[in-house]
Every structure is written in C-alpha cells, then in structure tokens.
C-alpha positions as CSV (number, residue, x, y, z in Angstrom):
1,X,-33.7,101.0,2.4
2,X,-37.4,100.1,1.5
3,X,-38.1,96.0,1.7
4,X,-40.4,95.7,-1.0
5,X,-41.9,92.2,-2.7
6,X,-43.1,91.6,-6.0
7,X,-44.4,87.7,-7.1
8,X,-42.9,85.7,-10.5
9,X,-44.6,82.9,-12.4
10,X,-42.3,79.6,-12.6
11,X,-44.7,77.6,-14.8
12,X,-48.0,78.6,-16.2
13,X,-50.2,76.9,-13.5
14,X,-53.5,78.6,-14.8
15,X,-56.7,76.8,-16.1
16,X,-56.8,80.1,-19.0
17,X,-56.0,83.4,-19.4
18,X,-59.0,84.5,-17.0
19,X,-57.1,82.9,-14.4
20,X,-53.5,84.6,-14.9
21,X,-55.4,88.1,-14.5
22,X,-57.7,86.9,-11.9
23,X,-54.2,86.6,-10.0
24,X,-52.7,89.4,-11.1
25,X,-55.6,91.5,-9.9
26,X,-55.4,90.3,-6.8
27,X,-51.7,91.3,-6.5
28,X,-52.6,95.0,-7.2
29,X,-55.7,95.0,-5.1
30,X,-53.6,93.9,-2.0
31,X,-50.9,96.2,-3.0
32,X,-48.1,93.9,-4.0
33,X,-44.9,96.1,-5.1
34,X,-44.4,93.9,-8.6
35,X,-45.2,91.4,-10.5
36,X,-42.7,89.0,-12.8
37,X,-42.7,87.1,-15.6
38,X,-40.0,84.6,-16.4
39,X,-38.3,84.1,-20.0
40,X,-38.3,80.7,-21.8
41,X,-38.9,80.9,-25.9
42,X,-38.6,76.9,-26.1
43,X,-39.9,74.8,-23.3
44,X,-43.0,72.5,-23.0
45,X,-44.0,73.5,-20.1
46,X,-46.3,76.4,-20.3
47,X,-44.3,79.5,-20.6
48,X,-45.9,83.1,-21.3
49,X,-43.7,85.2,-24.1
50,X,-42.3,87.8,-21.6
51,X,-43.2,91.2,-23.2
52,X,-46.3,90.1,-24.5
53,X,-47.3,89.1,-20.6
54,X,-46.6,92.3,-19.6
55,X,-47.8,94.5,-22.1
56,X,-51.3,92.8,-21.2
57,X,-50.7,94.2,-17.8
58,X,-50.3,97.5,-19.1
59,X,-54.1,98.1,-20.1
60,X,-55.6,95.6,-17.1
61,X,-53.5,97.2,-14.1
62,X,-52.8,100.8,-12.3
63,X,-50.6,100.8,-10.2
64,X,-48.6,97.2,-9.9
65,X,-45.3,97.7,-11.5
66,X,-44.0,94.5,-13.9
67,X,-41.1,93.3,-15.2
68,X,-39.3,90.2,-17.1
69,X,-37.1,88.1,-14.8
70,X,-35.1,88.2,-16.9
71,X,-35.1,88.6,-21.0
72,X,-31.9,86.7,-22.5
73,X,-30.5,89.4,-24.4
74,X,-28.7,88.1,-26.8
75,X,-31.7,86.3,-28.2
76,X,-33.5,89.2,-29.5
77,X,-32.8,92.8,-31.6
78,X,-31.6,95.5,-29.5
79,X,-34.0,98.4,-31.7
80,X,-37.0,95.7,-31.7
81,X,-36.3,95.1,-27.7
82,X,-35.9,99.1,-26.7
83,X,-39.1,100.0,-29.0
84,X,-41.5,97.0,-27.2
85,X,-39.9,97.9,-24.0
86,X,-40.3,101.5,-24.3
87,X,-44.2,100.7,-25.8
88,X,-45.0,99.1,-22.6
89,X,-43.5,101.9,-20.4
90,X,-45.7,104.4,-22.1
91,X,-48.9,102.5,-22.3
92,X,-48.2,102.0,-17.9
93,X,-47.3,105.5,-17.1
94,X,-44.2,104.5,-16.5
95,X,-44.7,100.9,-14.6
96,X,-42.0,98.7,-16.3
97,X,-39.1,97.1,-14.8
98,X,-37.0,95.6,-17.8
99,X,-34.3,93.2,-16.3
100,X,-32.2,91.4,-18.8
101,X,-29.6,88.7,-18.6
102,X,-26.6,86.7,-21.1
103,X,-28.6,83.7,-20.7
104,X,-26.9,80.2,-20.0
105,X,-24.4,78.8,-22.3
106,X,-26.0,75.4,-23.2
107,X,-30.1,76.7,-23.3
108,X,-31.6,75.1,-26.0
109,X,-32.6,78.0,-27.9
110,X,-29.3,79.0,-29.3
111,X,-29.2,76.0,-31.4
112,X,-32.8,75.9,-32.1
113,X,-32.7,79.1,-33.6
114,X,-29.3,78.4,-35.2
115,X,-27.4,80.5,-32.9
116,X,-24.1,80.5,-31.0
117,X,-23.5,81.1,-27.5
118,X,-20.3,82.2,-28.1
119,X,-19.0,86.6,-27.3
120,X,-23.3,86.5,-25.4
121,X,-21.8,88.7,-22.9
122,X,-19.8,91.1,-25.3
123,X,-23.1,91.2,-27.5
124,X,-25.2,91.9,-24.3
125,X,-23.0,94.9,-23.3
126,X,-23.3,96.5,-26.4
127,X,-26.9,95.9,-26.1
128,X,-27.5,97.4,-23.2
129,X,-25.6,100.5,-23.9
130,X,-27.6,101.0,-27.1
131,X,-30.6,100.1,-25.3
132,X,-30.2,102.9,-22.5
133,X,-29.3,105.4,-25.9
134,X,-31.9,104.5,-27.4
135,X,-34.6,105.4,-24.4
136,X,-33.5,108.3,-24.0
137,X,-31.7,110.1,-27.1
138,X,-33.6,111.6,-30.2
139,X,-30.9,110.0,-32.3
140,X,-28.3,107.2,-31.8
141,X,-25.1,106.6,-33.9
142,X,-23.6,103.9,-33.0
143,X,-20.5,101.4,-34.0
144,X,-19.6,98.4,-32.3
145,X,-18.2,94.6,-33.1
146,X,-22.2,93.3,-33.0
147,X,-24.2,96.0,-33.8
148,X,-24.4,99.3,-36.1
149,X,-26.9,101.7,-36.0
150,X,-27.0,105.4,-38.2
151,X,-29.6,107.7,-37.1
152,X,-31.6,105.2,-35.1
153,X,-34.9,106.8,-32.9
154,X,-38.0,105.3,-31.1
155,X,-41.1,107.5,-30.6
156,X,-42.5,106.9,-27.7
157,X,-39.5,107.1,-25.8
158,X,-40.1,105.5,-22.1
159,X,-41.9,107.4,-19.2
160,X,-39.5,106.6,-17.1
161,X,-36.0,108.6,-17.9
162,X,-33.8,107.4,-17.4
163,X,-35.6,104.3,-18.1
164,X,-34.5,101.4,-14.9
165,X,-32.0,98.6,-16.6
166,X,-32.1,95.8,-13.8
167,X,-30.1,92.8,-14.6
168,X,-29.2,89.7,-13.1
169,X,-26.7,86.5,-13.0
170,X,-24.0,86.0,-9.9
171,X,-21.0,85.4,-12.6
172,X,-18.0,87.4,-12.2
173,X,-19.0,88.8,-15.4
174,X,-22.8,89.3,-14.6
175,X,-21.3,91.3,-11.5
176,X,-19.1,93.7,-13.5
177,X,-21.7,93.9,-16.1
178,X,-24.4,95.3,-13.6
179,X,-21.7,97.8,-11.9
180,X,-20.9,99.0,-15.2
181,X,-24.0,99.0,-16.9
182,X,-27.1,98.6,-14.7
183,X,-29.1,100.7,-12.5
184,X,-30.6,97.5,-10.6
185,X,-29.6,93.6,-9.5
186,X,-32.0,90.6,-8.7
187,X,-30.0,87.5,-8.4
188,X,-31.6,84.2,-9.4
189,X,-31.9,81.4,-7.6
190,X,-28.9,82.1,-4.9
191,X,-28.0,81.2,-1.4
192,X,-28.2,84.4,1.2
193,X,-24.3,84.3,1.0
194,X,-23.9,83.9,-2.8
195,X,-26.4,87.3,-2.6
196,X,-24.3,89.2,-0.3
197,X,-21.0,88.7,-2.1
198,X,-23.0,89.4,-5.5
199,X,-24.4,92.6,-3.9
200,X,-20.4,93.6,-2.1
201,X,-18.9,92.7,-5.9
202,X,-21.2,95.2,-8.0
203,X,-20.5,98.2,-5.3
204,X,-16.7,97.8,-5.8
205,X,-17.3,96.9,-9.6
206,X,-19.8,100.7,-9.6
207,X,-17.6,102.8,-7.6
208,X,-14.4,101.8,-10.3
209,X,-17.0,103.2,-12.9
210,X,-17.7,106.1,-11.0
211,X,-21.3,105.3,-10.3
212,X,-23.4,104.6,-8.3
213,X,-26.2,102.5,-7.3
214,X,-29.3,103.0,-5.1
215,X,-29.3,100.2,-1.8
216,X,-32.9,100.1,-2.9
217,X,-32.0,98.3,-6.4
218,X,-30.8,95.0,-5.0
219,X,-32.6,92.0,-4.9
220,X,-33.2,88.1,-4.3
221,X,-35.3,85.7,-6.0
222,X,-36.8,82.8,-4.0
223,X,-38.9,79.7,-4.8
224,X,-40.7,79.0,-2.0
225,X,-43.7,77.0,-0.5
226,X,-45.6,77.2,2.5
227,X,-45.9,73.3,3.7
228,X,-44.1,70.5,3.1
229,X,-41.0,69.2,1.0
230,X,-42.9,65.8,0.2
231,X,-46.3,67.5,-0.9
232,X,-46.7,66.5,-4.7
233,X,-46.5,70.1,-5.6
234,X,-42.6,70.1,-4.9
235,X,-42.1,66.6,-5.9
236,X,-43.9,67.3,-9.6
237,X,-42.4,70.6,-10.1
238,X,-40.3,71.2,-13.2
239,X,-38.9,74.2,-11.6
240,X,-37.3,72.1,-8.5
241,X,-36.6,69.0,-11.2
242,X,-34.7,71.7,-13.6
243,X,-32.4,73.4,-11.2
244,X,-31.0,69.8,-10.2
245,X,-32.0,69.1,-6.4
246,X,-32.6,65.4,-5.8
247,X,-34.7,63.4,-3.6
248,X,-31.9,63.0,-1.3
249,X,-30.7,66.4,-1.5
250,X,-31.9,69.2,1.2
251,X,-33.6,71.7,-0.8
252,X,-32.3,74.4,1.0
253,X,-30.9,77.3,0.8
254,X,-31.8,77.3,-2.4
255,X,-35.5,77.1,-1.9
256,X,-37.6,77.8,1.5
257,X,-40.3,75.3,1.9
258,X,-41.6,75.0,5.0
259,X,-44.0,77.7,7.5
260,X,-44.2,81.1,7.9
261,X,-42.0,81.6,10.1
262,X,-38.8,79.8,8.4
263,X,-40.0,82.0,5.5
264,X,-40.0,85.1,7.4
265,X,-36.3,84.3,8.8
266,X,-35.1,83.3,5.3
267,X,-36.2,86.7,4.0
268,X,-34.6,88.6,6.9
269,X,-31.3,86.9,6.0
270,X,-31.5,88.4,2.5
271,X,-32.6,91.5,4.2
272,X,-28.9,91.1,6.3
273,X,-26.9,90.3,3.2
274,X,-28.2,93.4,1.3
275,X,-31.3,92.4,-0.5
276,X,-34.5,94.7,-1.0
277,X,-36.5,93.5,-3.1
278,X,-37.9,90.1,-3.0
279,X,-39.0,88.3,-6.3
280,X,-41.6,85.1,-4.6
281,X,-41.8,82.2,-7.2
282,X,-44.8,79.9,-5.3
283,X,-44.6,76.2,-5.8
284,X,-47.9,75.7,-6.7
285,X,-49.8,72.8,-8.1
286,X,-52.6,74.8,-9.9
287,X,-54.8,77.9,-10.4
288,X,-56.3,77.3,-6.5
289,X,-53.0,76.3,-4.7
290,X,-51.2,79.0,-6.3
291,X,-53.9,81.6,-5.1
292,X,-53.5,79.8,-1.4
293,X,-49.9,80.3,-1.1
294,X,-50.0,84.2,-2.6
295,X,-52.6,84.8,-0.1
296,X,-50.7,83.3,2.7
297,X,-47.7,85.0,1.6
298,X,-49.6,88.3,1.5
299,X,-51.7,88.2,5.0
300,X,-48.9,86.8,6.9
301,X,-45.1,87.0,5.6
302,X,-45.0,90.7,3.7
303,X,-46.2,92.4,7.0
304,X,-43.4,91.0,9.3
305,X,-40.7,92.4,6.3
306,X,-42.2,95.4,4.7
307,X,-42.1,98.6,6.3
308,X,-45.4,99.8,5.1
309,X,-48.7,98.8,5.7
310,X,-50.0,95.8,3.7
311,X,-54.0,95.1,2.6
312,X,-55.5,92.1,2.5
C-alpha cells in the first residue's frame, strides 16, 4: 500500500487567479501526488466551478494528477458530465481523478435550481453506471427510471480505461454504492474510526459484487492547521463555522490543528484504519498563510508518511 497526499481548496483564499496557479505550481514542482478542488454551485464564499478548475490544470501542469472532491451528481447531466470529464482526461494524458457524491439532502441548490432531493441516490447509481459506459463503449443503449439514452457516444473517450470512479460519503448507502459501483473511496470529513468502518463496509459490500478494490484506492480527507485553535484563521473560517463545531467544542477528531507532530500521528492513525491517500484542506487565512502551511506540510509532515522521497 503506497501513502500518497494530494492538497484540496476549502475556500478560495487567493488574491486572483495568478495566485491559485502560483500554488498549484508549487504542488507539482515539490512533487505533491494530487491536487483537489471542492464542489459548491451556490455559496458566497469564493468557490471555483469544479471542472472548469481542473480543466485549467490540464494545459498549466505535467504531471500532478487532479480531481473534484467531490461533484454532486445528481446536479448535473450524466452525457454533459462523462464528455467534460472525459475532455479533461484527454487534454492531461490521462491525469484526472473524477470523484462524485449524492450530495446532502437539505443543500441549497436543489431548491435553487428547482430541484428535489428526493430518489439522489437511485439517480446517482444510474449515473454512474452510464458514466463508466459511456468512457469506455463506442455506443451506449441504455434504459433506466432517470435516464434514457439510444446510441449515445463521446469522442475523445478518456486516457485512462477504464477511466478511475472515486466516490465518497460514510452513509450506509454511500458505502454500498462505492462497493458496487466505484473503483476508489475518500471519505469527507471523518473521525479515524468512522474511516476504518467505512473502509471494512465497502470490502464486504465489493466482495458480495464479486469485485474488487485496490488497498491503494482508500482514502481520508482532513482539515488541518499547523498552530493554534484560537489563531483568527480557525476562528474566521467558514469551513470550521459550516461543519458545526463551536467555541466550546474540541475540534478534534474532526480536524487536526496543532504541530507537526500531532499531525504526523493523526495521519498514521488513518494510515492504521486503512487510509492511503490523504486529501489536506489547510486552514488558511490568505494567499501567504496558505502557501506557509503547504510548505510546512510538504518539508516536514509528507516525508515522515510517504514512502518515497519528497522535494522541497
């Protein structure tokens, strides 16, 4: 099992655009596995469109792989989603790492765009079905309750075949879902426990379906800061304020804000509970801070967990 770590944006905490690549270019230059982009269509915080992000990435980077963590499925077209996805596969060689999700029952975009919540999860499956078609066969025929499609077919196909489906959510159903349907996990926000029974419930939920998955395709996401719970860059941030921890509430397990070396131990305990691959959300409050805790991250927490050598 290779430990391998990849970084996501929570907010937008960039002065421009120049600053977003600036930091993404330093990723790839210091070798970082991945890079992430998170998935909000309505929000006023700054949020980059998902596919958009990456596709940038496509024509700017090399080598740095990319993915969306994680699309809502049920929000957009299945054809539209497997073409852009497939688009931005091509145009990286083969760099892409589409990770999808239901989405949360009470999100504000399904009644801003005059949609229900309701059967997300049996739209999503046949999604995702059609979606792995649809990479990989010259022509799909396809009848289902949400979606029917005669003679459908996307040139480029993806470079990758078959084409990685990562998806994520610690539900019951999520966990099915991804031993059914997907060739990779990354659970969101999630205690070290909640990951190791996530990561035991898709094995038992693959092997019923006959499949399965590769160790290497499980993974954690963390939010994490290097310093203190009371600096102003914990206290202000909407990603801290939105998943519902108080003032008088320890922020942990949740979240791993303190030094290196609780950082390092919280990563090993993934590590323990299944978890290889790491997606590292920095608490940052702007374009410098967030630069200070990638580097830190980088010189002095991926060496002590990767097995490979790490530049700087």
């Amino acid at each position: 099992m290779s430990i391998r770590t990849g970084f996501g944006l929570i907010n937008y905490p960039f002065e421009d655009g120049f600053g977003f690549f600036r930091w993404v270019e330093m990723l790839e230059r210091c070798g970082v596995d991945s890079v992430w982009q998170s998935d909000r269509l309505i929000s006023t915080d700054n949020y980059l469109e998902s596919l958009s992000a990456l596709a940038s990435l496509a024509g700017c980077t090399e080598r740095i792989k990319f993915g969306m963590n994680a699309i809502v499925a049920p929000l957009r077209d299945p054809l539209v989603l497997a073409k852009q996805c497939a688009t931005i596969d091509f145009l990286s060689n083969g760099r892409l790492l589409p990770m999808f999700g239901v989405g949360y029952p009470k999100a504000v975009e399904w009644d801003a765009t005059g949609r229900s919540s309701d059967h997300r999860g049996s739209r999503a499956n046949e999604m995702f079905e059609l979606l792995a078609r649809l990479w990989s066969e010259e022509s799909v025929n396809f009848e289902g309750k949400f979606f029917n499609y005669k003679n459908a077919t996307i040139a480029p196909r993806p470079i990758q075949q078959p084409m990685p489906l990562w998806i994520g959510g610690t539900s019951p159903a999520a966990i099915r879902r991804t031993g059914r349907l997907g060739s990779g996990w990354i659970g969101g926000i999630a205690s070290p426990e909640d990951v190791r029974t996530a990561i035991k419930g898709i094995k038992m939920e693959a092997a019923k379906a006959g499949r399965v998955i590769d160790d290497d395709h499980y993974g954690a996401s963390l939010g994490y800061r290097i310093g203190s719970p009371d600096d102003d860059a914990v206290t202000n941030s909407p990603f801290v304020k939105r998943t519902g921890i108080g003032e008088n509430i320890d922020l942990n397990p949740l979240f791993c804000i303190g030094s290196i070396g609780e950082m390092i131990d919280r990563l090993r305990e993934y590590v323990e509970a299944g978890a290889s691959k790491f997606v590292l959300f920095p608490i940052a409050a702007g374009e410098k801070d967030m630069i200070e805790q990638t580097r830190r991250v980088i010189e002095e927490v991926m060496p002590a967990i990767e097995d490979r050598p790490i530049a700087t």
